[in-house]
C-alpha positions in Angstrom: 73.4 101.1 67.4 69.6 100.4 66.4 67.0 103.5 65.9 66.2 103.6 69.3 69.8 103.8 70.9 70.6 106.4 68.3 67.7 108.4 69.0 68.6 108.3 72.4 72.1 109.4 72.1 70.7 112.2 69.4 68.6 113.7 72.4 71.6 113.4 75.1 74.2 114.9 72.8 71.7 118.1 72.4 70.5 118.0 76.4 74.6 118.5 77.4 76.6 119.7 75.1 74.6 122.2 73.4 72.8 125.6 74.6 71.7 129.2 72.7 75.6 130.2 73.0 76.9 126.5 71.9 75.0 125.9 69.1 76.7 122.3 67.4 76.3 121.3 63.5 75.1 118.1 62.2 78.9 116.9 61.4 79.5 117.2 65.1 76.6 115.5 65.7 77.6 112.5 63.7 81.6 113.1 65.0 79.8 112.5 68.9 77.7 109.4 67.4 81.0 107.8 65.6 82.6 107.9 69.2 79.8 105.3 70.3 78.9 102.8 67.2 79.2 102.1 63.6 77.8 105.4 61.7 79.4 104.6 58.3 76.1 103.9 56.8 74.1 106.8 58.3 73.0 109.0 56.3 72.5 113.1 57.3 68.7 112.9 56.7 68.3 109.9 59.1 70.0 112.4 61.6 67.6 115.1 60.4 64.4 112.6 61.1 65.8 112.1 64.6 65.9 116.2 65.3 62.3 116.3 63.9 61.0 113.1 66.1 62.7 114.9 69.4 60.9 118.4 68.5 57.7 116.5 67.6 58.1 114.8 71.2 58.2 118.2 72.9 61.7 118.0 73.6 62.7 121.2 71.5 65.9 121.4 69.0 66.3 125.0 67.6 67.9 125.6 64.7 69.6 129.0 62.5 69.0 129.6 59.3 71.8 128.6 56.7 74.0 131.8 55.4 76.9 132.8 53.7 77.7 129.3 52.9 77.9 128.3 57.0 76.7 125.0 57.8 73.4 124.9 60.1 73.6 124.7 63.6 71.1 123.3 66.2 70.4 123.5 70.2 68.5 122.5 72.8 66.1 125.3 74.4 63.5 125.4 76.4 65.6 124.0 79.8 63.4 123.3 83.0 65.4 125.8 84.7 67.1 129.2 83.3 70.7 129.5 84.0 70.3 132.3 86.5 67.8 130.0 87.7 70.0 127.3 88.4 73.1 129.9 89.8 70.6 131.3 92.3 69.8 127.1 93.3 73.8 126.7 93.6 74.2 129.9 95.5 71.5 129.3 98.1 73.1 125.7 98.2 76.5 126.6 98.8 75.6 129.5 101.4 73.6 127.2 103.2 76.2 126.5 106.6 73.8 123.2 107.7 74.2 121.3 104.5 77.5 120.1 104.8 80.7 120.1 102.1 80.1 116.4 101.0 76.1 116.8 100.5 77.2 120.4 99.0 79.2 118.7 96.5 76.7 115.9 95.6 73.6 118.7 95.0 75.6 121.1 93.0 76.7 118.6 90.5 73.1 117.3 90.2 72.1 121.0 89.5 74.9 121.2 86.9 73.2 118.1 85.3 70.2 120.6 84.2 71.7 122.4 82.2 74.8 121.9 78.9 77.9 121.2 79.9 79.7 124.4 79.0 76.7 126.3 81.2 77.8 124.4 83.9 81.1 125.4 84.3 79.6 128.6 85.1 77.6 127.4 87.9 80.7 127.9 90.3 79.6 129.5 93.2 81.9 132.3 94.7 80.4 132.3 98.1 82.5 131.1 101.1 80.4 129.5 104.0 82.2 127.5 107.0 80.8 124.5 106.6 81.0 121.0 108.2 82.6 118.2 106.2 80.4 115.2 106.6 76.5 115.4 107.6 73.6 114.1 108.0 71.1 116.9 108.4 69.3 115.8 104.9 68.8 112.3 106.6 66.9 114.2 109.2 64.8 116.2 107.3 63.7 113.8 105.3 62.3 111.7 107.9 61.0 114.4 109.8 58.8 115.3 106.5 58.0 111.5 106.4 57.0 111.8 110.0 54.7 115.0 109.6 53.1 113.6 106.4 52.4 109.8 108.0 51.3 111.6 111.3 54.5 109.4 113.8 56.3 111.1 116.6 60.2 111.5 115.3 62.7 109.8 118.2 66.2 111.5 118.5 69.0 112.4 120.7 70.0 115.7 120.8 73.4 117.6 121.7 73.9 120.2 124.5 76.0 123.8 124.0 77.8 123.0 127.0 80.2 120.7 128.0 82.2 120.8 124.7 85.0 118.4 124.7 88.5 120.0 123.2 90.7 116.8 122.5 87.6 115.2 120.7 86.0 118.7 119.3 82.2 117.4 120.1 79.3 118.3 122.3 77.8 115.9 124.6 74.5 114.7 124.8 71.7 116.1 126.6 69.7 114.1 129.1 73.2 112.0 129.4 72.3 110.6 125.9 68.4 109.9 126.4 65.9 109.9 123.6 63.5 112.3 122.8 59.9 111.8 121.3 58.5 114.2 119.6 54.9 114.7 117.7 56.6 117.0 114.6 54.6 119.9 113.6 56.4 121.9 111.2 59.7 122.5 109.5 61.0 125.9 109.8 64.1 127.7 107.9 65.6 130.7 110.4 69.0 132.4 110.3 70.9 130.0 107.9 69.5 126.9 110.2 66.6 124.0 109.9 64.6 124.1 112.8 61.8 120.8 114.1 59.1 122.6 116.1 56.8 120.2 117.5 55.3 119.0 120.7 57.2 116.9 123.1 55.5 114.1 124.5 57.2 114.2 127.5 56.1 117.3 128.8 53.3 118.0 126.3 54.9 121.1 125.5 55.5 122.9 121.9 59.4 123.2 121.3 62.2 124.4 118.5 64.7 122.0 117.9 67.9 123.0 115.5 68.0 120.1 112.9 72.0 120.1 112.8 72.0 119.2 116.8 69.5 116.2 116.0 71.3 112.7 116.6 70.2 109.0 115.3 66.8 110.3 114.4 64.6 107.8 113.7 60.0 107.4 112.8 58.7 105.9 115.7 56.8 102.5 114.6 54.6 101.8 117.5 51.2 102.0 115.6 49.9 105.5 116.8 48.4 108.3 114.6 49.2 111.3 116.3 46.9 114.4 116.2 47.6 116.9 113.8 48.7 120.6 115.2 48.7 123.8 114.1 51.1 126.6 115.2 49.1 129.8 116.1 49.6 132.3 113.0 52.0 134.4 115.3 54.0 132.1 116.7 57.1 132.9 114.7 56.6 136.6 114.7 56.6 136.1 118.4 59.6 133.5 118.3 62.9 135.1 117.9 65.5 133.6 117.1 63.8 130.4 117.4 64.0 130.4 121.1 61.0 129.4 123.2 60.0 131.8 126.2 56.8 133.0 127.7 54.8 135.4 126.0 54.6 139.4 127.0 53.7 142.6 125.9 56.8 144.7 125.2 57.2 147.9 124.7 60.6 149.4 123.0 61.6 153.1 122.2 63.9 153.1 119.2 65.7 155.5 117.3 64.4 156.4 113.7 67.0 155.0 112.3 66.6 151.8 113.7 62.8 151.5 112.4 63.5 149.4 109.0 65.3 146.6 111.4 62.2 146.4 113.3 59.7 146.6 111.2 62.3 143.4 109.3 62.2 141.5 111.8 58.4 142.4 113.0 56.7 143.3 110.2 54.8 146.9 108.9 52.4 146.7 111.0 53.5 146.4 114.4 52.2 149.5 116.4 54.3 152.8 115.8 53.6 155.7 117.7 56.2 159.2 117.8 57.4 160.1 121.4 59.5 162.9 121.5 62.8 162.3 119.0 61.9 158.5 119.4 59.3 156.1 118.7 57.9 153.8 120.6 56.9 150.4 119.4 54.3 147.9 121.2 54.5 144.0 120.0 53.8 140.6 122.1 56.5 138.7 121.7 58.2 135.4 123.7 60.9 136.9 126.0 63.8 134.7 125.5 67.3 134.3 125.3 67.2 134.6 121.9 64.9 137.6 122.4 67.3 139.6 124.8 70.2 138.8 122.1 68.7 140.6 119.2 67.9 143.3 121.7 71.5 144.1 123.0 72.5 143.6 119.1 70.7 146.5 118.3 72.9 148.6 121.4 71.6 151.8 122.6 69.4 152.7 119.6 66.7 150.4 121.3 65.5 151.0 125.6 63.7 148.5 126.7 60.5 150.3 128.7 58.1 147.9 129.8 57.8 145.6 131.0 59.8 146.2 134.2 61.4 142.8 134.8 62.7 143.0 130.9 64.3 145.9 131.4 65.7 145.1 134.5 67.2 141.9 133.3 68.5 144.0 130.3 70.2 146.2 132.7 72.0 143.5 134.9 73.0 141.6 131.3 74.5 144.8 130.1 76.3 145.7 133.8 77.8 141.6 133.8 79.0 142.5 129.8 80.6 145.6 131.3 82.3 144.3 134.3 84.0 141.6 131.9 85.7 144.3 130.2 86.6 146.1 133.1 88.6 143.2 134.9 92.1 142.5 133.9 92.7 141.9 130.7 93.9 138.0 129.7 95.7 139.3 126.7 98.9 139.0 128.2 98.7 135.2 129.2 98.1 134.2 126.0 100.8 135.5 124.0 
C-alpha cells in the first residue's frame, strides 16, 4: 500500500466508521489499515501527516484533547447532510407510495452511504406505505425531465381505471393500447403522486397525466423543437386533485370550522365573507371529478350555492350514494 492508497483508505475509514458519537483512536486506525496491507513499518506520525493532509484538503478530521492518560480520538465532521437531514430524506422516501419497494430499497441505502456506518443504522424508517414491488416510475421521470429540458414531445401508453382484470391483477390500456404524444410542460407532485401535465398533440389540449399509469415511455426523436409553455399561475389552485374540468366561479357556504381546510387547499386569500352562522367563500376553480370528491369529503359542513348545475349535480351524486345504502344489503352473500 503506497502513500496514495493509504491516504485514501485514511479518508474512507474516517467518512464511515467514524462520527461526533464514534469518535476512533489512532490504534484503530492502524488495526483498520493492517486489515488491508503491510503496516509493520508505519510509523503513528506518518498516520498523523495523513489526518493533517485530509484537514488541509477541506475534508475535516476533528480531534479531543488528550486527558487523564486516554488516548486521543478523531472524527469526521462537517457531513454534506445532518443526520435529521438525511432521516427526513429516508422518510419522505419511504412514504412515497409511487416509488416502488425495489427503487425504495436501492435510494435508502445510497442515503445511508452519506453518513458513518453506525449513523446509518438509525436511518430505519418506521413508516408503513403500500407500495408496489417492482417499478419503473423513476425511468419516467427522468425522461420526461430530459424531454422538458431538450424541448421533445414524451410518447407513452397509458392505463385505464376500468376494465381491471382479476386473474391477471392489471388494468388495460386506454385507446386499446395506442400511443400518446405529448409536448411535456411541467412535472407536478400532488397527493403522494407524480403528475406530467402537458399538451397533447392530438387534440392540442393541456392535460394531467399520473406518472405511475405511464407505460413504455419514450423521447420522441423526430427532429422537432417544440414550443415552450407556461401554465397560467392558477392553474393548480384551480386544479383539484389534478383533474382537468372547465373553469367556473363557485361559490361555497362552509362552516367555521371547516375554514383552515379551505383556506389549505385554497390559500388565505380566497374571498371570505360572514353570512349568518356561515361563511361564504367565492373561488374559480375547474369543476371536476376530482373537484366534486373533495367536496362530498368535506360532508355537510360545505353547500354548494352557485352555480346551479354544481349543486344540482351534487345533489343527484349524494341521492345515487344514498340509494346504494338503502338497497339490500350484500353482506349476507359474502359470508
Amino acid at each position: 500500500m503506497n502513500n496514495r492508497e493509504r491516504l485514501l483508505e485514511v479518508r474512507r475509514f474516517f467518512e464511515r466508521y467514524t462520527d461526533e458519537a464514534n469518535p476512533k483512536t489512532l490504534e484503530d486506525l492502524l488495526e483498520y489499515l493492517s486489515t488491508i496491507g503491510d503496516t509493520s513499518k508505519l510509523a503513528k506520525k506518518s498516520v498523523k501527516d495523513d489526518i493533517q493532509a485530509l484537514n488541509n484538503s477541506g475534508f475535516e478530521v476533528q480531534d479531543e484533547l488528550e486527558k487523564n492518560g486516554l488516548a486521543k480520538k478523531y472524527w469526521h465532521s462537517a457531513r454534506l447532510f445532518e443526520i435529521h437531514e438525511l432521516r427526513m430524506m429516508v422518510d419522505a422516501i419511504v412514504a412515497a407510495k409511487f416509488i416502488s419497494e425495489d427503487v425504495t430499497e436501492e435510494i435508502v441505502e445510497k442515503l445511508q452511504m452519506l453518513t458513518s456506518i453506525p449513523e446509518a443504522k438509525t436511518l430505519q424508517s418506521i413508516i408503513k406505505t403500500p407500495k408496489k414491488k417492482h417499478g419503473h416510475i423513476p425511468y419516467h421521470i427522468d425522461r420526461i425531465q430530459r424531454a422538458i429540458h431538450e424541448r421533445k414531445a414524451i410518447s407513452f401508453q397509458y392505463t385505464d381505471v376500468v376494465g381491471f382484470d382479476v386473474t391477471k391483477r392489471t388494468f388495460p390500456l386506454r385507446r386499446d393500447g395506442e400511443r400518446y404524444v405529448v409536448n411535456p410542460i411541467d412535472l407536478h407532485w400532488n397527493h403522494e403522486q407524480y403528475y406530467l401535465i402537458g399538451i397533447d398533440e392530438s387534440i392540442g389540449e393541456v392535460r394531467n397525466y399520473r406518472v405511475d399509469r405511464i407505460v413504455n415511455s419514450e423521447i420522441v426523436e423526430d427532429g422537432t423543437i417544440r414550443p415552450k409553455h407556461h401554465l397560467p399561475d392558477d392553474y393548480y389552485q384551480k386544479s383539484f386533485n389534478m383533474y382537468n374540468g372547465s373553469d367556473e366561479q363557485i361559490v361555497l357556504s362552509v362552516d367555521e370550522r371547516v375554514l383552515p381546510v379551505i383556506f389549505d387547499k385554497l390559500g388565505e386569500d380566497v374571498s371570505v365573507s360572514e353570512h349568518g352562522e356561515r361563511f361564504l367563500i367565492r373561488f374559480d376553480a375547474a369543476v371536476s371529478d376530482g373537484f366534486i370528491y373533495w367536496l362530498l369529503s368535506l360532508g355537510s359542513q360545505v353547500e354548494v350555492v352557485e352555480p346551479l348545475t354544481l349543486r344540482d349535480h351534487m345533489k343527484t351524486t349524494i341521492e345515487k350514494m344514498a340509494t346504494t345504502y338503502e338497497n339490500t344489503s350484500i353482506h349476507s352473500s359474502i359470508e
